[in-house]
C-alpha positions in Angstrom: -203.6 160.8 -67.9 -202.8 161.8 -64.5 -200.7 159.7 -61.8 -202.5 158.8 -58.6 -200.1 157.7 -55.4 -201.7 155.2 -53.4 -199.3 155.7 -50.5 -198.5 159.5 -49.1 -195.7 161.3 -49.7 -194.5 161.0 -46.0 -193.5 157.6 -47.0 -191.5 157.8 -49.3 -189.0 159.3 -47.3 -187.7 158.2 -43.3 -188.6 161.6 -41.2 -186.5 160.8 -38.5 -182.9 162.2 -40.2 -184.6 165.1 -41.0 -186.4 165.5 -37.0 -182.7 164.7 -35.5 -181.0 167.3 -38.4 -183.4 170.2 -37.2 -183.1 169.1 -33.4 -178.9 169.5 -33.6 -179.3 172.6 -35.3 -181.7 174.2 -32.9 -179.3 173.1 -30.4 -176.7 174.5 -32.0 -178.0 177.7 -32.9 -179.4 178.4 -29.3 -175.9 177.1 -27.6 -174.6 179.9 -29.9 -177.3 182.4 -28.8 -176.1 181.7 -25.0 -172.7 182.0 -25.8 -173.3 185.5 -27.5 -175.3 187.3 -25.1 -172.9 185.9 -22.4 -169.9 187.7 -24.8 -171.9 190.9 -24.8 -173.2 191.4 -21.3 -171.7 193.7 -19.5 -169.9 193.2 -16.4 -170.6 196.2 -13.7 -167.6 197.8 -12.7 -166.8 199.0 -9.5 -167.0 202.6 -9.1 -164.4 205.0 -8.2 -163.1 204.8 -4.5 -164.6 200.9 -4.6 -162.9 198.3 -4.1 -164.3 195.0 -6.5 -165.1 193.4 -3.1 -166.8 196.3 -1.0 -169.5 196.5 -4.7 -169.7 193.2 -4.4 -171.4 193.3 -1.0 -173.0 196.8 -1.9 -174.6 195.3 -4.7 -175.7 192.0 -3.4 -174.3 189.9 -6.2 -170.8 189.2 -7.6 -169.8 190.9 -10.8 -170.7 188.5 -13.4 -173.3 187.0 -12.0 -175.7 187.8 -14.8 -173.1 186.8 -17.6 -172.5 183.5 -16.1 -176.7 183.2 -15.3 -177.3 182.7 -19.4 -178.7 178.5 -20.3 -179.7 177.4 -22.9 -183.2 175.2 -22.4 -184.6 172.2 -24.0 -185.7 172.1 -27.9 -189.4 171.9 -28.1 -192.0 171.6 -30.6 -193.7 174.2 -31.3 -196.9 175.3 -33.9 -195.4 178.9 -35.5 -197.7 181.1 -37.9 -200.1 179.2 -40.1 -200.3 176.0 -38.1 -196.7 175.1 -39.8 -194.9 173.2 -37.4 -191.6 173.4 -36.2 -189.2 173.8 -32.7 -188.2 176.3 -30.6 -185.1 176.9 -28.1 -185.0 179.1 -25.7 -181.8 181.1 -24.0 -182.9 182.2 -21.1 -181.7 184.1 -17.2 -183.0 183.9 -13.6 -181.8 187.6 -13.1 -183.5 190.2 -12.6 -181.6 192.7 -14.0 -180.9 191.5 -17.0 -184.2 193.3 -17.9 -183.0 196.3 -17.1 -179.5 195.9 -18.8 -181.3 195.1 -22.0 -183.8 197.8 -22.0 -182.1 200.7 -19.8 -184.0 202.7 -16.9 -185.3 206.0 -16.1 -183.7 208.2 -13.9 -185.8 208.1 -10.5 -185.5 208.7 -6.9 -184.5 206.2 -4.7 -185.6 205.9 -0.9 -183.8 203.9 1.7 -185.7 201.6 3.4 -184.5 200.8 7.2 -180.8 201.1 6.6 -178.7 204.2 4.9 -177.6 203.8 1.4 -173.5 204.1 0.1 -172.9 206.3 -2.6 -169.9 207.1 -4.0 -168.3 211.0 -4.0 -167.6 212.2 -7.1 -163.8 213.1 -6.2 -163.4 209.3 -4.7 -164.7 207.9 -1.1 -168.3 206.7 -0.6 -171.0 208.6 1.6 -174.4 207.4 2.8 -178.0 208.9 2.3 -181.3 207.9 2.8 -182.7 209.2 -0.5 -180.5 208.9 -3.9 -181.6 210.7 -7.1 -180.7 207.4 -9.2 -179.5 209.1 -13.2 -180.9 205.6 -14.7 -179.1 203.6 -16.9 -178.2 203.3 -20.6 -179.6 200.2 -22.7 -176.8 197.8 -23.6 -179.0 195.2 -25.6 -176.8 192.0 -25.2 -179.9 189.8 -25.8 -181.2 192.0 -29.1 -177.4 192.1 -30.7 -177.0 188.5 -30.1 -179.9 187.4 -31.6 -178.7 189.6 -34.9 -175.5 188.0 -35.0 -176.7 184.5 -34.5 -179.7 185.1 -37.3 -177.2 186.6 -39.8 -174.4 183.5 -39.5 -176.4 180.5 -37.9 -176.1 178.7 -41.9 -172.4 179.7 -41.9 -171.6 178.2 -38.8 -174.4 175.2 -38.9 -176.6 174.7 -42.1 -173.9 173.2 -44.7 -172.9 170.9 -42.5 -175.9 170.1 -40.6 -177.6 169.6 -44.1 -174.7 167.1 -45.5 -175.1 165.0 -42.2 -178.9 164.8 -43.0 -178.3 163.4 -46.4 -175.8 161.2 -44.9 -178.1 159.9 -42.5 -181.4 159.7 -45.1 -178.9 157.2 -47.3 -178.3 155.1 -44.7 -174.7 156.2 -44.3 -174.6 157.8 -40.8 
């Protein structure tokens, strides 16, 4: 003879541990995502002839800026693959080069527009043109090795004891 619950299996159990458990460690986990691509972006370095300040002003931006631009946003529900439920953090930049750190350019003409552009000489100094034959740039992929690291240790560093606090908290013992 079968069993037949009259209650459903959601209550047997109080969901809210389990929602603040998962909420910490989406935290966690994208507080360490931050953290990672900040440790792997690069930081542009001035060329030869430059001084740090004079690249600075070349460049519009202090060196850094991109490294120090990485947040880490609000956990949110979200609906994944199969209607499962679950949440979702996000680390995120303002900058807009941090697209082109990740994923490298092409090389490509540049043309001045109004004012003359610095360049730096090869043997040290720094000369102006209107057009620059630009050699690209090589993809670093701070946001790609980052999210690597952070999938491969995220349990080590967060699920053990993440999960004990959880059954802490469904006993009543937090």
């Amino acid at each position: 003879m079968g069993y037949t619950a009259n209650r459903t299996i959601q209550s047997l159990y109080d969901p809210a541990p389990l929602e603040r458990t998962v909420d910490r460690l989406a935290r966690a986990v994208g507080e360490d995502l931050t953290e990672e691509v900040r440790r792997r972006t690069p930081v542009a370095e001035p060329p030869p002839g430059w001084t740090p300040a004079e690249y600075a002003a070349h460049r519009q931006r202090s060196p850094g800026t991109m490294k120090a631009s990485w947040r880490t946003g609000q956990v949110r529900p979200r609906r994944g693959e199969g209607g499962t439920e679950g949440v979702a953090i996000e680390s995120y930049t303002d900058d807009l080069a941090a697209v082109f750190v990740e994923y490298g350019t092409k090389p490509r003409r540049i043309k001045a527009k109004g004012k003359l552009m610095a360049v730096p000489k090869p043997g040290g100094g720094i000369e102006y043109r209107r057009v620059v034959d630009h050699p690209g740039t090589e993809a670093q992929h701070p946001m790609r090795d980052a999210l690597a690291e952070v999938n491969a240790t995220w349990a080590d560093r967060h699920g053990r004891r993440e999960m004990e606090r959880w059954a802490r908290e469904q006993a009543g013992r937090a």
